[in-house]
C-alpha positions as CSV (number, residue, x, y, z in Angstrom):
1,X,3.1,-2.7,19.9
2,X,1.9,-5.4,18.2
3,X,2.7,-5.2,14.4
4,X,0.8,-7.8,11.6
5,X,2.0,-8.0,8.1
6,X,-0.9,-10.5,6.3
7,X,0.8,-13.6,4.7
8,X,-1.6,-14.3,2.4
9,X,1.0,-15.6,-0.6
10,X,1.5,-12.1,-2.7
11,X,4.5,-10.1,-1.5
12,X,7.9,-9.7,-0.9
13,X,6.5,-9.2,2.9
14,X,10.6,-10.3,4.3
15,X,11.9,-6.7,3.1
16,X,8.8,-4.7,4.9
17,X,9.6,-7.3,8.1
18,X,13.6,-5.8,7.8
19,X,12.0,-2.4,7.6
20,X,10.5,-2.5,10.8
21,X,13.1,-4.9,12.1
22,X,15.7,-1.9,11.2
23,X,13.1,1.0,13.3
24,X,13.3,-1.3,16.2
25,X,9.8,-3.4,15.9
26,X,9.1,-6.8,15.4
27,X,6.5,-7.8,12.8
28,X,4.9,-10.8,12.6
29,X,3.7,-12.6,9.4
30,X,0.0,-14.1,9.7
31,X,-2.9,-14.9,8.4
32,X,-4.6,-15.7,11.1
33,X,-7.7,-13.5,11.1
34,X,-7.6,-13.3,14.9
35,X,-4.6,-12.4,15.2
36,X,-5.0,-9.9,12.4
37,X,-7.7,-8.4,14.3
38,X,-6.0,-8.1,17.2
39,X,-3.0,-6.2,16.3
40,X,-2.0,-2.5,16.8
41,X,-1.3,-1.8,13.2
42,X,-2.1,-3.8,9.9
43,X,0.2,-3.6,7.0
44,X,-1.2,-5.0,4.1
45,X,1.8,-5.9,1.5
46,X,1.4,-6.9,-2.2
47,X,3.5,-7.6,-5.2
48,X,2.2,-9.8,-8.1
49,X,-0.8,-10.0,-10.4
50,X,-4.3,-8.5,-9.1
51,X,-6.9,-11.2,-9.4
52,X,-4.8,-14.3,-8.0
53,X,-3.9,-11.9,-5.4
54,X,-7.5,-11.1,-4.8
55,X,-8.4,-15.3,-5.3
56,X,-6.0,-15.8,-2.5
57,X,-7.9,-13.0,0.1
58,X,-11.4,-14.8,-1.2
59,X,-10.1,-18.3,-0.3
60,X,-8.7,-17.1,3.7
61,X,-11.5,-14.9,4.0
62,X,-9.1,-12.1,4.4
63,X,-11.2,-10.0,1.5
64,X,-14.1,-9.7,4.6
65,X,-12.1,-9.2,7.4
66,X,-9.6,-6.3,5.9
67,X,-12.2,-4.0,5.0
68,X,-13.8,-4.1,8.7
69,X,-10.7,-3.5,10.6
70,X,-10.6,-0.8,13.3
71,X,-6.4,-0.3,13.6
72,X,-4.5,1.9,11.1
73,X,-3.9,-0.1,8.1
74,X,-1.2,0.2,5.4
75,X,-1.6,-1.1,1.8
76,X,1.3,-1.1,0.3
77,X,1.6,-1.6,-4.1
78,X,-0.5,-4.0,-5.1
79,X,-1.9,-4.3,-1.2
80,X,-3.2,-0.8,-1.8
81,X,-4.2,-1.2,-5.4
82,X,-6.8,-3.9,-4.2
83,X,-8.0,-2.1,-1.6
84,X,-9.7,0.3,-4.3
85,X,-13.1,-0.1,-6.5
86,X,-11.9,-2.0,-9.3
87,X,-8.5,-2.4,-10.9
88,X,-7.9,-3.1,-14.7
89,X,-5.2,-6.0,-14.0
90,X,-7.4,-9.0,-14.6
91,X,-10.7,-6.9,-14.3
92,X,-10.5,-7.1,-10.8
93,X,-13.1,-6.6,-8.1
94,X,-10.8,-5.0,-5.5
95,X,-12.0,-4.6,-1.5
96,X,-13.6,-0.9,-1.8
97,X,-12.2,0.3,0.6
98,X,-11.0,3.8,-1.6
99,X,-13.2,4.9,-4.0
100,X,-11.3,5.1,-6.9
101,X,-10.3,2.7,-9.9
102,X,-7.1,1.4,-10.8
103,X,-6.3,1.8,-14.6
104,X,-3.4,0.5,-16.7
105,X,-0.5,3.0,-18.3
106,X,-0.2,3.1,-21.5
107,X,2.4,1.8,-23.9
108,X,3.8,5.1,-24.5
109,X,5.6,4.6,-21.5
110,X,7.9,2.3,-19.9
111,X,6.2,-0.1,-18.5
112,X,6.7,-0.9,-15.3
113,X,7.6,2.6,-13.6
114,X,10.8,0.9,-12.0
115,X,12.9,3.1,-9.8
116,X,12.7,6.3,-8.3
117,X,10.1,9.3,-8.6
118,X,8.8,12.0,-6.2
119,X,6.3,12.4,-4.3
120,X,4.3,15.8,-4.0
121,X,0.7,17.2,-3.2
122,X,1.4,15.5,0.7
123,X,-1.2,15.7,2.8
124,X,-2.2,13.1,6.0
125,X,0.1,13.0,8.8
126,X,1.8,9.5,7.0
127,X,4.1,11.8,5.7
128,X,4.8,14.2,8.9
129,X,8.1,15.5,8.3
130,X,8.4,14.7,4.8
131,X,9.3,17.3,2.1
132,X,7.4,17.7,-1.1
133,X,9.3,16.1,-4.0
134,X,11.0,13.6,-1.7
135,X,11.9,10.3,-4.1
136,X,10.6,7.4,-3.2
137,X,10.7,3.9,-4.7
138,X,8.1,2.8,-6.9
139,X,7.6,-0.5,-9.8
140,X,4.2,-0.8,-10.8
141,X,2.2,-1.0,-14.1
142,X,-0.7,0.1,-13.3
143,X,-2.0,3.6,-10.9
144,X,-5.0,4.8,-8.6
145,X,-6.6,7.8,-10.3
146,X,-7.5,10.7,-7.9
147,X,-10.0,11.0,-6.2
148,X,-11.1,12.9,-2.4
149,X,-9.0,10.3,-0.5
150,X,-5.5,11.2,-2.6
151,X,-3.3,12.0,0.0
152,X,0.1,12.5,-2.5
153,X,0.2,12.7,-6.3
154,X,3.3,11.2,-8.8
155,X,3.6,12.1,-12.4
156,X,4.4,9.1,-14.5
157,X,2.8,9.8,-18.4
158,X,-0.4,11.7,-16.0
159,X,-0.8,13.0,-12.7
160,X,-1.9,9.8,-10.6
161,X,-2.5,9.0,-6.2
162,X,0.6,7.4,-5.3
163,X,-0.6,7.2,-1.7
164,X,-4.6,7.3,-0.5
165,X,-6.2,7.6,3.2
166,X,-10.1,6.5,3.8
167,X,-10.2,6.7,8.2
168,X,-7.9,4.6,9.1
169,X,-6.8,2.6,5.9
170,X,-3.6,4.2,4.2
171,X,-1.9,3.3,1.0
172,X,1.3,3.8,-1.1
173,X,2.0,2.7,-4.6
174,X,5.5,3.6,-3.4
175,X,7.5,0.7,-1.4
176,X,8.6,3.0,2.0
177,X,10.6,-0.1,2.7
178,X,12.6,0.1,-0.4
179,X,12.8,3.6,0.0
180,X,15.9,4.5,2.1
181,X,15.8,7.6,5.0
182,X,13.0,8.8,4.3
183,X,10.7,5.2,3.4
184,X,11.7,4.5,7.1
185,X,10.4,7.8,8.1
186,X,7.2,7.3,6.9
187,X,7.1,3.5,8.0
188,X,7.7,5.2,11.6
189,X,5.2,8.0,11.3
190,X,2.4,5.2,10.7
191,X,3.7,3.3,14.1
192,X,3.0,6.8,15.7
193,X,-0.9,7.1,14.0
């Protein structure tokens, strides 16, 4: 199986590579649109600040080519926080790929939610095997609201889509590489889309 995780300069994309390293894949880093394209699966990582993140996808081109891909593709964090409408972090265009917008929490919570919450609401076979309320591992300041394509729900201050499915594009707020047992679980059950 040929694995891609897009280098395009916003992630900690080495800890998803030990992820699948640790299932028994080897994932290569690229930007190379071609050899984006021509890969089995697509994970699409992110950790950083919305609208450079989005400059950097405008300047490879990557911004066109994502949302025409044909493979299952996984946005994880920020990578699936761009992939929606619009997201408050630097009023950012995002790739609209999920039609929802991405909205800031407030200050009367901490913020970032850093550290563990659960997961609930499961639907999509991304999380086959998975029990409601599993904890996963989540730091992020801003959320997805719901909308059709919520595929799991976390409460942090509201109810908000910690993980989204449109076709073949997946998402999670959550980091299933930071995520122990059960993070690796649902790394594997995307191999297996």
């Amino acid at each position: 199986m040929k694995l891609v995780i897009i280098d395009y300069g916003a992630g900690n994309i080495k800890s998803i590579q030990f992820a699948f390293n640790r299932l028994g894949y080897n994932a290569v880093l690229s930007k190379d649109p071609e050899e984006i394209k021509a890969a089995d699966k697509v994970i699409f990582p992110g950790v950083g600040e919305a609208s450079s993140a989005m400059k950097m996808l405008k300047e490879s081109g990557l911004n066109e080519l994502i949302p025409n891909l044909k493979q299952p593709v996984l946005g994880i964090c920020l990578g699936m926080q761009l992939m929606c409408l619009h997201t408050e972090e630097g009023n950012t265009e995002g790739l609209g790929i999920f039609q929802t917008k991405v909205k800031r929490f407030t200050s009367d919570v901490k913020v970032p939610q850093m550290g563990w919450n659960v997961i609930k609401e499961l639907k999509s076979d991304l999380f086959k095997n998975i029990k409601e309320n599993e904890y996963m591992y989540l730091v992020h300041s801003y959320y997805a609201e719901h909308c059709n394509e919520t595929i799991a729900a976390t409460d942090y201050e509201i109810n908000y889509a910690s993980a989204l499915q449109h076709e073949n594009f997946y998402g999670t707020q959550f980091h299933p590489e930071k995520s122990g047992n059960e993070g690796a679980k649902i790394l594997k059950n995307f191999l297996n889309l």
